[in-house]
N, C-alpha and C positions, 0 to 999 in steps of 0.2 A: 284166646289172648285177652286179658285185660284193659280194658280201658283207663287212662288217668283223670280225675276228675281236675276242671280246669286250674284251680288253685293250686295244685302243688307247686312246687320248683321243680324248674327243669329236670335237674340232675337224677330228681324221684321219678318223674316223666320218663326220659330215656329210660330207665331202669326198668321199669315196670314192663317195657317189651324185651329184656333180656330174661331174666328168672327171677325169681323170688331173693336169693341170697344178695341180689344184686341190688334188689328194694331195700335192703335192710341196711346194707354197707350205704347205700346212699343214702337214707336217714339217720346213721347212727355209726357211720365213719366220720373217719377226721379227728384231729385232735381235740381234746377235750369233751365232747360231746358224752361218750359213755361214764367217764369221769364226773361230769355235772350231772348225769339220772342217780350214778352211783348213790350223790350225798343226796339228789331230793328224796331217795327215798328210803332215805334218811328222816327227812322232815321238810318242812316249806324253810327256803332261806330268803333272805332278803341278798342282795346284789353283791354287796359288801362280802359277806359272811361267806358266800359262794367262790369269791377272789379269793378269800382267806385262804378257806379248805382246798385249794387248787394248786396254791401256792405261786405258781410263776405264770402262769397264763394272764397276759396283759386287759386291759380292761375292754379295748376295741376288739380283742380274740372271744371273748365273754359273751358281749354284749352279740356279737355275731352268732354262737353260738347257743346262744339262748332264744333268740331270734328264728333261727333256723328251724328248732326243736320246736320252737309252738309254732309254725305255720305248718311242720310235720303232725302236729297237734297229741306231740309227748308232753310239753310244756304248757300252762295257762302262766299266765301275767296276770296277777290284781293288784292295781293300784286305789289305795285307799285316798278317799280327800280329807287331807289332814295338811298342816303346814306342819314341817315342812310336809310335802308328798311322801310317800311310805309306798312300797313298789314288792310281793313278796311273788316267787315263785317259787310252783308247786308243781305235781305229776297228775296229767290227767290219767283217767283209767287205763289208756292205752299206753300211757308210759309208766304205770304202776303193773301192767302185766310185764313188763321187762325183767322183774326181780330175779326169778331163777334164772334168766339168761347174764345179767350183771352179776349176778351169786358165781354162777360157773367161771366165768371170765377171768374174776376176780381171782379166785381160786387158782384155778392153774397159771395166770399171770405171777401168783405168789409164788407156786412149785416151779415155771418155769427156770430160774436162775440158776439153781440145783441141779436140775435135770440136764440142760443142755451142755453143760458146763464138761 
């Protein structure tokens, strides 16, 4: 069994003594979360830009799960010192190896509608 290194959150913690699938759904469940790597890796967005391409996910839904994602450490925050502040997120390595799992996702979320129907 694995051990959690102190800094995760909980939710990764508990998980980590059930299976693996279950690590992954607890970093990379919940609303918006797979939707926000979709566009980083895409490119680095600023905050704003991120709300946009979301469309209705509120700014405190965002800001939480953006938050979430770099302490999982799929996410880095750089804020530059500029006036006003400038703030862009990007995809660490570990959230840049998600692509073919976002690619798939994506994919059959498209074919689903179709299919079930």
């Amino acid at each position: 069994m694995t051990t959690a290194p102190a800094t995760m959150r909980g939710p990764v913690q508990r998980a980590i003594e059930v299976c693996p699938v279950e690590v992954s759904i607890a970093v990379l469940g919940g609303a918006w979360k797979l939707s926000t790597v979709k566009y980083l890796l895409e490119r680095t967005h600023r905050f704003g830009e991120l709300q946009r391409r979301l469309g209705t996910v509120t700014p405190r839904t965002l800001t939480r799960v953006l938050r979430d994602l770099e302490t999982d450490g799929i996410v880095v925050r750089t804020v530059y010192a500029e006036v006003p502040p400038r703030v862009e997120y990007s995809l660490t390595d570990l959230g840049r190896s998600l692509d073919q799992v976002v690619g798939w996702l994506n994919a059959w979320g498209d074919a689903y509608p179709s299919s079930a129907g």
